[in-house]
C-alpha positions in Angstrom: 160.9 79.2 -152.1 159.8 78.0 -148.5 157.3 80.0 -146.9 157.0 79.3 -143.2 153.5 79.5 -141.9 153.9 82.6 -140.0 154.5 84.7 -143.4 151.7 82.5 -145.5 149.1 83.6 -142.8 150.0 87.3 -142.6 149.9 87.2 -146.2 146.5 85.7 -146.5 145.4 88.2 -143.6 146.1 90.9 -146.1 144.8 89.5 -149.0 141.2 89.0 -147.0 141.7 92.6 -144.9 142.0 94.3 -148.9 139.2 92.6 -150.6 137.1 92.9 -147.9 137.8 97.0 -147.9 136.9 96.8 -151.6 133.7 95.1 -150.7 132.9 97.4 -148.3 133.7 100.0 -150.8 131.8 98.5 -153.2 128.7 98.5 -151.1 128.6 101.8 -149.8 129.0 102.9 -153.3 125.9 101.1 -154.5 124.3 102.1 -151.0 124.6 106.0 -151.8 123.9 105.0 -155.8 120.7 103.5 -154.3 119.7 106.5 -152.1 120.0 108.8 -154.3 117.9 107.7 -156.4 115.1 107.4 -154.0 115.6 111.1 -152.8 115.4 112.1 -156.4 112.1 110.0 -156.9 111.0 111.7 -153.6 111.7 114.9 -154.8 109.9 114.9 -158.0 106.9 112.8 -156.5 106.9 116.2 -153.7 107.0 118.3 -156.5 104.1 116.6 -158.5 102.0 116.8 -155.7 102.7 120.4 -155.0 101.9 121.4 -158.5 98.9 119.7 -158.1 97.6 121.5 -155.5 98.9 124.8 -156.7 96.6 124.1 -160.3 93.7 123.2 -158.1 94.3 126.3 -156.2 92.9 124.4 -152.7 93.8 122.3 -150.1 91.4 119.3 -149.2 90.9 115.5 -148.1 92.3 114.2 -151.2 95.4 116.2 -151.6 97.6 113.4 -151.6 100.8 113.0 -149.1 103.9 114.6 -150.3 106.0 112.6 -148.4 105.4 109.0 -147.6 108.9 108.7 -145.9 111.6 111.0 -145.0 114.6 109.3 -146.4 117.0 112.3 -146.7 116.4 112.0 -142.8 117.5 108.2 -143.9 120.5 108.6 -146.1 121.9 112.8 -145.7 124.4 111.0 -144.0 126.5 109.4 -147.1 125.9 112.9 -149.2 127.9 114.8 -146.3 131.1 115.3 -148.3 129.2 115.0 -151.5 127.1 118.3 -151.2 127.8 122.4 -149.5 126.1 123.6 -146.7 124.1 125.6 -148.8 122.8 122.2 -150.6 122.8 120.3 -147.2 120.4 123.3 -146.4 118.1 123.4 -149.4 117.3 119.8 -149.1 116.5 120.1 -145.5 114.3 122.9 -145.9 112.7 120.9 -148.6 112.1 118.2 -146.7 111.5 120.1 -143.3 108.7 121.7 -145.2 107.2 118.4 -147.1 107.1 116.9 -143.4 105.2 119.9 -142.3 102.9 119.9 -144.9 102.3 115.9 -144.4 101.3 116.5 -140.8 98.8 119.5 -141.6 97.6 117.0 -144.4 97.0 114.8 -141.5 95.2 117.2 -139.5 92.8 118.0 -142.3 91.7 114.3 -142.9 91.2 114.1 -139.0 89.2 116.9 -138.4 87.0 115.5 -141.6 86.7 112.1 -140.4 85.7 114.0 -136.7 83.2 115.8 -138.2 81.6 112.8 -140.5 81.3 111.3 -136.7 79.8 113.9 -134.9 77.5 114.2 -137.8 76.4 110.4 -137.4 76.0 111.3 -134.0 73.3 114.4 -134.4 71.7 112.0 -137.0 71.4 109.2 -134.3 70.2 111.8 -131.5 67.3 113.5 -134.1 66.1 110.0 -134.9 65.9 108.4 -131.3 64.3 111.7 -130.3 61.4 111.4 -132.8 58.4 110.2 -131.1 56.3 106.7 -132.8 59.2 106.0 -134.9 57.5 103.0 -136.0 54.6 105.0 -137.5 54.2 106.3 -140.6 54.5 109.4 -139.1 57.4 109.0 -137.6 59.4 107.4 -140.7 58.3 110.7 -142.3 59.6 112.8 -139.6 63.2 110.2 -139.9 63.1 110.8 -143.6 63.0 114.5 -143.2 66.2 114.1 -140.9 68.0 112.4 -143.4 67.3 114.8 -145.9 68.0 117.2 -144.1 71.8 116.1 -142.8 72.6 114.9 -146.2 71.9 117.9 -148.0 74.3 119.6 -145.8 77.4 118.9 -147.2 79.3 121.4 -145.1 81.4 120.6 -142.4 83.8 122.5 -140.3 86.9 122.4 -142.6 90.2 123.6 -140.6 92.3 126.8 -142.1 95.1 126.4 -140.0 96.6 123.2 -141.3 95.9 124.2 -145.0 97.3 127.6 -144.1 100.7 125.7 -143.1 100.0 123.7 -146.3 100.2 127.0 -148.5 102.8 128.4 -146.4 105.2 125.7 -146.5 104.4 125.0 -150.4 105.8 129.2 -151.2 108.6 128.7 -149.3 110.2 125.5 -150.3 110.8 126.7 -154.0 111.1 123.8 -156.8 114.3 121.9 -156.1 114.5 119.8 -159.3 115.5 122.9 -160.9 118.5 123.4 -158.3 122.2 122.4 -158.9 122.1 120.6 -155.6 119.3 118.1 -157.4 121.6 118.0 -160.1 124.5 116.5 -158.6 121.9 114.5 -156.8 120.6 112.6 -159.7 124.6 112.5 -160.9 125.3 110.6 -157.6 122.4 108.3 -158.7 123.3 107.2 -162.0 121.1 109.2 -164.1 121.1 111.6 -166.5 121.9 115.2 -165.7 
């Protein structure tokens, strides 16, 4: 059997066009393996944190971040014919509401680290303002200031950011215990 050259390269052609689809395949299947699994380790990493702060019972400077980085924002896109509407929606209000409670967390660290600053400020202002600093006097008067500020451990600690925090914590509900998270961790590979 003689092949001209014509019918050897359009076969060829083929052959690379269809392995190349199931390459392509191939890596968008390990692609959306690979995501989900990171949404699912997102979730639960949310979820940890929100039961933290629900035992604790308080919002402060060491609630840790809920969400580091939004990748359902990153990846929804290969679950769209995976998931309903009504799942496409419980993840976003999941997420919606870990990104709102990351910002407020943001706002509370601020404000802290604002106020720890204005209070080295009133510290600097009472000690230049004490007259012979240099005397014993003086270093008594300094020592008093210290005292003083330190054993003031109050500062202005903002509600509205750990109001949002509470807020958006009651309304997410636990999404690990969803059927949408199920099919989730199905997409990933694990166990259901």
């Amino acid at each position: 059997m003689n092949l001209d050259p014509a019918t050897i390269n359009s076969i060829v052609t083929f052959l690379v066009g269809t392995i190349a689809f199931f390459v392509y395949k191939l890596q968008k299947s390990n692609e959306k393996k690979s995501a989900a699994a990171i949404i699912v380790m997102d979730i639960r990493h949310a979820e940890k944190i929100f039961l933290s702060i629900l035992e604790r019972g308080f919002v402060d400077i060491e609630t840790k971040d809920a969400l580091i980085e939004n990748n359902w924002s990153k990846y929804k896109h290969l679950f769209v014919q995976d998931f309903s509407q009504d799942d496409f929606s419980s993840f976003n209000n999941f997420f919606d509401s870990c990104s709102e409670m990351s910002d407020a967390r943001k706002r509370v660290r601020e404000t802290f680290y604002v106020n720890i600053n204005a209070k080295a400020e009133i510290f600097q202002q009472k000690v230049l303002n004490i007259e012979n600093l240099n005397t014993e006097e003086g270093q008594r008067k300094k020592m008093e200031v210290i005292q003083i500020l330190n054993s003031e451990i109050s500062l202005f600690d903002p509600d509205e950011p750990k109001n949002r925090m509470i807020k958006n914590l009651q309304l997410m509900g636990n999404l690990s215990k969803s059927h949408a998270f199920s099919k989730l961790k199905k997409k990933a590979g694990m166990k259901v």
